[in-house]
C-alpha positions as CSV (number, residue, x, y, z in Angstrom):
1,X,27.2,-34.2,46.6
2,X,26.2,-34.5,43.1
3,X,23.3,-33.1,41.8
4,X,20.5,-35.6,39.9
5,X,19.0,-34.6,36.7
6,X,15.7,-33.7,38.4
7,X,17.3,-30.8,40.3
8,X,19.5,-29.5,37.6
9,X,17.0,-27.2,36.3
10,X,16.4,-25.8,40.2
11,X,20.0,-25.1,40.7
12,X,20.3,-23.6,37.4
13,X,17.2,-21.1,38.6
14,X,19.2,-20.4,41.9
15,X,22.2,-19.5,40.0
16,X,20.1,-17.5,38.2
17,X,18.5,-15.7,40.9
18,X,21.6,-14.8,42.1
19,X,23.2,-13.3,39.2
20,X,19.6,-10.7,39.6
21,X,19.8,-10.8,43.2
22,X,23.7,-10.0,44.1
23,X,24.5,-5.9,43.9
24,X,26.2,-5.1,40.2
25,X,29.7,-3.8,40.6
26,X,30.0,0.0,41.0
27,X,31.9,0.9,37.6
28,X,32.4,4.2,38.4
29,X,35.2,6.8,39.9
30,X,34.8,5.4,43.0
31,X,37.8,3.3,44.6
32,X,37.8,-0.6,45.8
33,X,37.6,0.8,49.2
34,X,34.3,1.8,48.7
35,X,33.3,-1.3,47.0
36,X,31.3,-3.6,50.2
37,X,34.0,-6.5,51.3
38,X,32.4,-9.7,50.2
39,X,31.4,-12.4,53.3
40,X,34.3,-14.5,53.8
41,X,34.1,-18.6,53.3
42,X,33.6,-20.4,55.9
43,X,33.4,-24.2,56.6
44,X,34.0,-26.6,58.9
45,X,36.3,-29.9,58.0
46,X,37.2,-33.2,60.0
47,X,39.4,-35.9,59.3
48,X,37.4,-38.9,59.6
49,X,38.2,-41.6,62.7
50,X,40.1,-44.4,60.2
51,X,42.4,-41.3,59.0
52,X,42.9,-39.3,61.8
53,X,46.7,-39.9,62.4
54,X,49.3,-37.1,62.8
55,X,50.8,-37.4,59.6
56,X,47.0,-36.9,57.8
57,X,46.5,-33.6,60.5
58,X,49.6,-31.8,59.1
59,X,48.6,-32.6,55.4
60,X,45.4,-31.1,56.3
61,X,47.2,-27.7,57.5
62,X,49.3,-27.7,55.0
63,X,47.2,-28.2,51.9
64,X,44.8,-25.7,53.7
65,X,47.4,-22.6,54.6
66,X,49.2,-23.6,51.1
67,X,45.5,-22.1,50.2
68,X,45.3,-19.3,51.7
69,X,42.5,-21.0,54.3
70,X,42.8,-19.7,57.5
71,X,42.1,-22.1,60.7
72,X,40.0,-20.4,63.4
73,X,40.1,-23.3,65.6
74,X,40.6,-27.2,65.6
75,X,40.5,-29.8,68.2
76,X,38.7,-33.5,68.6
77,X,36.0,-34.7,69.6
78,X,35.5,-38.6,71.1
79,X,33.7,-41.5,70.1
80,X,31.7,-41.1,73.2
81,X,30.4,-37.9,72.7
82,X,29.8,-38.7,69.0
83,X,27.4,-41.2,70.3
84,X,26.4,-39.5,73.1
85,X,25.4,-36.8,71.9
86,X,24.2,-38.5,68.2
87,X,26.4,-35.6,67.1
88,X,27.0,-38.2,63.3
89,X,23.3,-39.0,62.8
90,X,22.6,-35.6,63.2
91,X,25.4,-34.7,60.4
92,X,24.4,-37.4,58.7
93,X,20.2,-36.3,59.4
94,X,19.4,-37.2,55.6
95,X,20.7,-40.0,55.1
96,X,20.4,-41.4,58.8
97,X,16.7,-40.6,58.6
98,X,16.6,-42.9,55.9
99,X,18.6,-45.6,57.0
100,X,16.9,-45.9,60.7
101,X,14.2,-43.6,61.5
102,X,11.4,-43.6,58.5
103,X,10.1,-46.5,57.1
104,X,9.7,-47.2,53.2
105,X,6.6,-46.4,53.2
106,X,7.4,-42.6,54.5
107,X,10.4,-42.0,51.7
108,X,10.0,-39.6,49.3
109,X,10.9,-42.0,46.5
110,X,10.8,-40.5,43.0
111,X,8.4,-43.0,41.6
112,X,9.4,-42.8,37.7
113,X,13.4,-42.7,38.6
114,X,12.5,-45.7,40.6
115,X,10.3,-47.9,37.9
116,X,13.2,-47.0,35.3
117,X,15.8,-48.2,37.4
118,X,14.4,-51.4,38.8
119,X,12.1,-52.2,36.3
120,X,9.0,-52.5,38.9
121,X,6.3,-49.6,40.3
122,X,7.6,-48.1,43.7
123,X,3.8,-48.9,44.5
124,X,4.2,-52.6,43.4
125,X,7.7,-52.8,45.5
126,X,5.4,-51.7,48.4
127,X,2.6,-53.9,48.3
128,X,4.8,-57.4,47.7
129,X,6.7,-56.7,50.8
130,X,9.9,-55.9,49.1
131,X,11.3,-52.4,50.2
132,X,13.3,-51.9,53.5
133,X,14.7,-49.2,55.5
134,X,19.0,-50.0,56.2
135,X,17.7,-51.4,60.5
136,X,15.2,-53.2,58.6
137,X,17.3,-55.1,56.0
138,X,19.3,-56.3,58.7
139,X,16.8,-57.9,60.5
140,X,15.5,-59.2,57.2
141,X,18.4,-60.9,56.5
142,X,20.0,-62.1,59.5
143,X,23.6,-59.6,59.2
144,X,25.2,-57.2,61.1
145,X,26.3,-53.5,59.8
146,X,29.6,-54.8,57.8
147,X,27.1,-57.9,56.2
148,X,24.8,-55.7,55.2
149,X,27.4,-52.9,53.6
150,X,29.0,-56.0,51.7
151,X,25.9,-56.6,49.8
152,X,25.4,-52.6,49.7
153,X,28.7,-52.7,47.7
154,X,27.7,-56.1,45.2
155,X,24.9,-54.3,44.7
156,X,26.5,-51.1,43.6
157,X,29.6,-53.2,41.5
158,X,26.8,-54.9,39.7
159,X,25.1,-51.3,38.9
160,X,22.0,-51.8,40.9
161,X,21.9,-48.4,42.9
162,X,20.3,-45.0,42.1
163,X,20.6,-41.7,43.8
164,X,17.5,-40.7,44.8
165,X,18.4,-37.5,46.2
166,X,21.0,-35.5,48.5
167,X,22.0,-38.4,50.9
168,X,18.8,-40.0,49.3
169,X,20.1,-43.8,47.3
170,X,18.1,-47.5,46.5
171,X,20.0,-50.8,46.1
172,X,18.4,-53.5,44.7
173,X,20.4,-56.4,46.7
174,X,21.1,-60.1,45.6
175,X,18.8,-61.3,47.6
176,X,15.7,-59.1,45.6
177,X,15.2,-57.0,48.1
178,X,15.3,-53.0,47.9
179,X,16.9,-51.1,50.9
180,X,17.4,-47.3,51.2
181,X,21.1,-46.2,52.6
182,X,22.6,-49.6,53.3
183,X,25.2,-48.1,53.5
184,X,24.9,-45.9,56.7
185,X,25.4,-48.4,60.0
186,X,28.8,-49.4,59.2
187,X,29.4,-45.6,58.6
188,X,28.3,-45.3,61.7
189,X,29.8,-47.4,63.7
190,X,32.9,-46.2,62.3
191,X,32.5,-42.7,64.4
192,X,31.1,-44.6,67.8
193,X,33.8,-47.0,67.9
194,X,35.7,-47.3,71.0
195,X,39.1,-45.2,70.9
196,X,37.8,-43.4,67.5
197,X,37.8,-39.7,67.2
198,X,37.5,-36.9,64.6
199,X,39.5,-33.9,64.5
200,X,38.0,-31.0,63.1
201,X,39.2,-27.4,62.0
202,X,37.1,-24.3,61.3
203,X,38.0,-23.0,58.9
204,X,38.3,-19.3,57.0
205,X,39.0,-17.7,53.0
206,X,38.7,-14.7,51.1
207,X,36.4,-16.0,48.3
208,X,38.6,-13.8,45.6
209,X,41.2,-16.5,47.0
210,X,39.5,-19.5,46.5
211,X,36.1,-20.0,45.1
212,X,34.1,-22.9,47.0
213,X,33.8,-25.0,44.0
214,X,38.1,-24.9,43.8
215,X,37.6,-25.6,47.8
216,X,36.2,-28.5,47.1
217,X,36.6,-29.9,43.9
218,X,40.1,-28.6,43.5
219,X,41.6,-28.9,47.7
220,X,39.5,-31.6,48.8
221,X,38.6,-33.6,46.0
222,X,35.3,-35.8,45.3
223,X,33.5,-38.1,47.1
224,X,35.4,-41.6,45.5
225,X,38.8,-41.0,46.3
226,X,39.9,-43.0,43.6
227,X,38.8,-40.4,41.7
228,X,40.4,-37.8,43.2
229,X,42.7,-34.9,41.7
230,X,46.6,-36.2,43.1
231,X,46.9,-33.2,44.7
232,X,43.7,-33.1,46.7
233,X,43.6,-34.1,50.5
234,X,41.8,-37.3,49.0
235,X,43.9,-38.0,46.4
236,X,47.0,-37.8,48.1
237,X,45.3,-39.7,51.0
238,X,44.1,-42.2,48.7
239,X,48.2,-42.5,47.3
240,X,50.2,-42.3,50.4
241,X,47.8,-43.7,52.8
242,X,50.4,-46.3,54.3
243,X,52.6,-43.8,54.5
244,X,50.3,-41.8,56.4
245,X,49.6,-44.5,59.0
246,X,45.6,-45.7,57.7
247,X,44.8,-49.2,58.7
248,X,43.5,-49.7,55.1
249,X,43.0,-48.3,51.6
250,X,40.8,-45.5,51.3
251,X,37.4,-45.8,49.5
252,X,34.0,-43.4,49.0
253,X,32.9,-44.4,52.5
254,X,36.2,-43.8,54.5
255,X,37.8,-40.9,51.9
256,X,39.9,-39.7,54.5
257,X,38.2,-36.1,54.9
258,X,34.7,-34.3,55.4
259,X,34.3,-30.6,54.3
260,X,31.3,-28.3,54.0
261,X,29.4,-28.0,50.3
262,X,28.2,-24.5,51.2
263,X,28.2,-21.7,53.6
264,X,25.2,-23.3,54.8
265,X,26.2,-26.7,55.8
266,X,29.5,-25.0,57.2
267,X,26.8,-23.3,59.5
268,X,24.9,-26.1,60.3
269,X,28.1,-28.1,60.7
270,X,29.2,-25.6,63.3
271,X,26.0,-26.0,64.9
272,X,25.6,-29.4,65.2
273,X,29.6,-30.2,66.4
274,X,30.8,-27.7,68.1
275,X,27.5,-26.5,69.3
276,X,27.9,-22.4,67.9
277,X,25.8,-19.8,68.1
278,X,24.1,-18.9,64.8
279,X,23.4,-15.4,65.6
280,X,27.0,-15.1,66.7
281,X,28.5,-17.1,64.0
282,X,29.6,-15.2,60.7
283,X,27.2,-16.8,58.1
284,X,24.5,-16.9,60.4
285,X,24.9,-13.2,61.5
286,X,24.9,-12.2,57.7
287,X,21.8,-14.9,57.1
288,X,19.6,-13.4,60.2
289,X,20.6,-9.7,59.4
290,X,19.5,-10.3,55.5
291,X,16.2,-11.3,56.6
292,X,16.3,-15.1,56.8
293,X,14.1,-16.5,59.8
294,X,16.1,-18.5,62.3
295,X,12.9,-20.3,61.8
296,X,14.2,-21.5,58.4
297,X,17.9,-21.5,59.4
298,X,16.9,-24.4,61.6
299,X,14.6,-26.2,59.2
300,X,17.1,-26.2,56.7
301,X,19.8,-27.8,58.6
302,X,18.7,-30.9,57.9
303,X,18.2,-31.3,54.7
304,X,14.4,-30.2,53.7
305,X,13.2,-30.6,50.1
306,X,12.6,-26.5,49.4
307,X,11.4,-24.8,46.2
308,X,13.1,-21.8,45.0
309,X,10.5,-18.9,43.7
310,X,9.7,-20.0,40.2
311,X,12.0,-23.1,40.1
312,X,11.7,-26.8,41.3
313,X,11.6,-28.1,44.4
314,X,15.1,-30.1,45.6
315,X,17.5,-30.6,48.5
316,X,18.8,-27.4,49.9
317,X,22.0,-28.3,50.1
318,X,21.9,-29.6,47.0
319,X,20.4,-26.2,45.6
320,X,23.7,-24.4,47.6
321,X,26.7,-26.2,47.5
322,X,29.7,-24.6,45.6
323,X,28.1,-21.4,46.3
324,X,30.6,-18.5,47.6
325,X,29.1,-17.1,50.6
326,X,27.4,-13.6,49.5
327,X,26.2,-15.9,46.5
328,X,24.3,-18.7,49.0
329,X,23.0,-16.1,51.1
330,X,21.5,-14.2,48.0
331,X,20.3,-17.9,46.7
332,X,18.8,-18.4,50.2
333,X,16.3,-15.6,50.0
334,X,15.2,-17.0,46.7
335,X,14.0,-19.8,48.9
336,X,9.8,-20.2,49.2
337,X,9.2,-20.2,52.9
338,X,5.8,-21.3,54.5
């Protein structure tokens, strides 16, 4: 996820904190042995239900051993579970909260961001009746999911979107209405289709390997696949995707791919999925023996605005991602906790 300009200055205090926080090298005669391993990386990735074909599961293997990324364990997981078990909105809990379950009134809009995009007061947008939730636009308008994502995407061609936050983005539609994360019930339905699945891999790296900004910027690739390195998962997705058996082109919404931004999510990933243990999991061993309250562990798995000591207050995973393990964990105990 990319960061906003509002959190910049947070992220840059929890990079700093860590640099203070995180042991100094031992310089002196003493041998690497000594030296304390660093925590490995770990994440959890899925190929998403309109990619997941045999040809895209052996690219993932390969572009992920040809890494040095070990994989702990894979397997699928069913539509109907998925549903079920809301295993997607949970994954999905910030921007699914504000697609379905809050109502305008209860979003944390940044009210000057707002006004400077759309050229009216979050307040006024209120008042006239103008400001839906994604289950509310449809209603509104009379469309399905796929309706409702087609004038998601005019709207965003036509350069009337801001991000409000991690998961967190406006749209100002044709039809002069503003809706919150349009884009999330065709996303949806996508994973709760009949016959759709996602097939997942856990995944393991030595961070002197691979640091989690190369996992993901470099392996992966970003979020628009058009955008993508060639040789990321995405690009090459995005290139060969006929070749690889996809019903269609690849775009920001269906890019092929999920991975974990941080140690973090990889822990809340593994928690929400595949239904882990935290206290027997890696990261969440590490986290709960450095101090962190499971408490916090499980508030921050969905997203919670959180203010580092001395520093803004922003999405956590915003605040974390591209952090090597023993680097998140040290920016995690930065975090103010009630």
């Amino acid at each position: 996820m990319g960061i906003g300009a509002f959190l910049k200055g947070a992220v840059k205090g929890v990079k700093g904190a860590v640099k203070k926080i995180l042991p100094k090298k031992d310089d002196s005669n003493g041998s690497a042995a000594d030296a304390k391993a660093p925590l490995m990386n770990s994440a959890f990735v899925f190929i998403k239900p309109h990619a997941n074909t045999r040809a895209v599961q052996d690219l993932v293997v390969a572009k992920l051993t040809s890494k040095r990324v070990k994989i702990l364990a894979e397997g699928d997981i069913a539509a109907a579970k998925i549903d079920k078990d809301k295993l997607i909105d949970q994954h999905y809990y910030a921007i699914a909260s504000k697609a379905t379950l809050l109502k305008p009134e209860q979003l944390p809009v940044p009210e000057a961001k707002f006004e400077a995009k759309f050229g009216i007061s979050w307040k006024q947008a209120l008042a006239d009746g103008l400001a839906y939730n994604a289950i509310d636009a449809c209603a509104k308008l009379g469309v399905d999911a796929d309706g409702l994502d087609a004038k998601w995407q005019a709207a965003k061609a036509a350069g009337d979107m801001e991000k409000f936050g991690g998961g967190f983005y406006g749209a100002k539609l044709g039809d002069g209405i503003f809706v919150f994360n349009g884009f999330f019930m065709t996303m949806r339905s996508a994973f709760v289709a009949p016959g759709a699945s996602i097939h997942y891999y856990v995944v393991e790296w030595d961070p002197e390997d691979l640091k989690w900004s190369e996992f993901r910027g470099d392996l992966l690739g970003p979020t628009d696949p058009a955008a993508a390195p060639p040789a990321s998962l995405r690009g090459e997705i995005y290139a060969e995707w006929k070749a690889l058996g996809l019903p269609n082109e690849p775009f920001t919404g269906e890019n092929g791919v999920h991975a974990s931004a941080s140690p973090l999510e990889g822990l809340a990933e593994r928690a929400n999925w595949l239904k882990a243990s935290v206290s027997k999991d890696s990261f969440g061993k590490a986290a709960l023996a450095a101090g962190v309250p499971r408490k916090a562990l499980d508030s921050w798995f969905v997203d919670p605005r959180v203010r580092v000591k001395g520093g803004e207050a922003g999405s956590v995973f915003d605040m974390l991602e591209d952090l090597d393990a023993d680097e998140c964990l040290a920016a995690m105990l930065t975090i103010e906790r009630e």
